[in-house]
N, C-alpha and C positions, 0 to 999 in steps of 0.2 A: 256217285262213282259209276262209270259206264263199266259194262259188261263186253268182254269183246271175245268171243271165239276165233280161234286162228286153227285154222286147217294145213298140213305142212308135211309133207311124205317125210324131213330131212331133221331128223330129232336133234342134231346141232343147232338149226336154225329153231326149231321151238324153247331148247334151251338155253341160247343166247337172248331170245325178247324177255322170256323169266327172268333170266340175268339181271339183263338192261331196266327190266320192269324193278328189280326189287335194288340195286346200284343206286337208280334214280329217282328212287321213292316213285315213280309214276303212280297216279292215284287211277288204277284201272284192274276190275278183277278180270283174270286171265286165266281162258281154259282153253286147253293146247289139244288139238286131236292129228292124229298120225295118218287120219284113214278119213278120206269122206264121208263116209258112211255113219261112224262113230256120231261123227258131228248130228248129221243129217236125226239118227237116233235120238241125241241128247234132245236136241228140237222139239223132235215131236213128242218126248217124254213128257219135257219141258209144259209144252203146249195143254196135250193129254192134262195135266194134272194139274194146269191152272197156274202154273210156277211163272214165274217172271221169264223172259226169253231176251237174249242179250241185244245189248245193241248196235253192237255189227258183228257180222261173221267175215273174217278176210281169210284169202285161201291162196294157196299156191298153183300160179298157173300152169306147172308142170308135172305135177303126179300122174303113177304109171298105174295104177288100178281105175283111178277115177278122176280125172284132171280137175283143178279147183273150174273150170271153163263150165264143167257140166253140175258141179252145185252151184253154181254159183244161176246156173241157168234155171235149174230145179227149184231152187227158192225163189226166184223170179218169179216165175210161172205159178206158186203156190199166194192162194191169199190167206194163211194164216200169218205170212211169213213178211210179207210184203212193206210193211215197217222199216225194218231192220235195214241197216246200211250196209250193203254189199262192197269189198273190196277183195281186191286181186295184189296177190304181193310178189316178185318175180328178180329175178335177176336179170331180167331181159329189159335191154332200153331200146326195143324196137318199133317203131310205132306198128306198125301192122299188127303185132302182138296186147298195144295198147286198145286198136279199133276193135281189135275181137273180144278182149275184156268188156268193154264199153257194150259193144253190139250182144253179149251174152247177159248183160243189165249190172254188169258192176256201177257200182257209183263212185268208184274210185279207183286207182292204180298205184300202186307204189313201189319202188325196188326196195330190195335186199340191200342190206340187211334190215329189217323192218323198223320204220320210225315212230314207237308207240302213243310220242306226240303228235303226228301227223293223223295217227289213227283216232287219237283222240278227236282231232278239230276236225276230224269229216263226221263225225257223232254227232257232234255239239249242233 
């Protein structure tokens, strides 16, 4: 079963992929964080203490403390993290918005409202 962390300033939208996660029996454990940071913590807790570390973290391109742009850059740039599949989930279909994911080291883009199959098969 993949582990996927979803980062999401918009606790609708992390309550809607639980939703859709548990609706559609998706087989994927899901832990939802409100706040980059949060995440970024779980991580290194994760790491810290030898725990298994998910296999992807997808984040919202649009957050107002800490934009999914800049963890997603952050993990990039870290090699304990380096693994893990990076994606960006956004309501925007703009591509200029797509090359800045991309150029910040996502491995992925996907709109809103999140497709936990789609997230799956960029894991796999």
């Amino acid at each position: 079963m993949a582990t996927v962390f979803y980062v999401d300033d918009n606790a609708d939208d992390l309550f809607y992929a639980d939703y859709v996660r548990k609706r559609e029996h998706v087989d994927i454990a899901l832990r939802c964080f409100t706040k980059a940071e949060d995440a970024m913590l779980a991580l290194e807790e994760a790491y810290a203490n030898g725990g298994a570390l998910p296999d992807a973290v997808v984040a919202d391109l649009y957050m107002p403390l800490d934009k999914g742009l800049g963890l997603i850059a952050r993990l990039r740039a870290d090699p304990r993290f380096s693994h893990i599949r990076l994606g960006v989930c956004t309501g925007s279909d703009a591509d200029e918005d797509r090359r800045r994911a991309l150029a910040a080291g996502a491995d992925f883009y996907i709109e809103k409202p999140i497709d936990l199959a789609s997230v799956i098969a960029q894991v796999g």
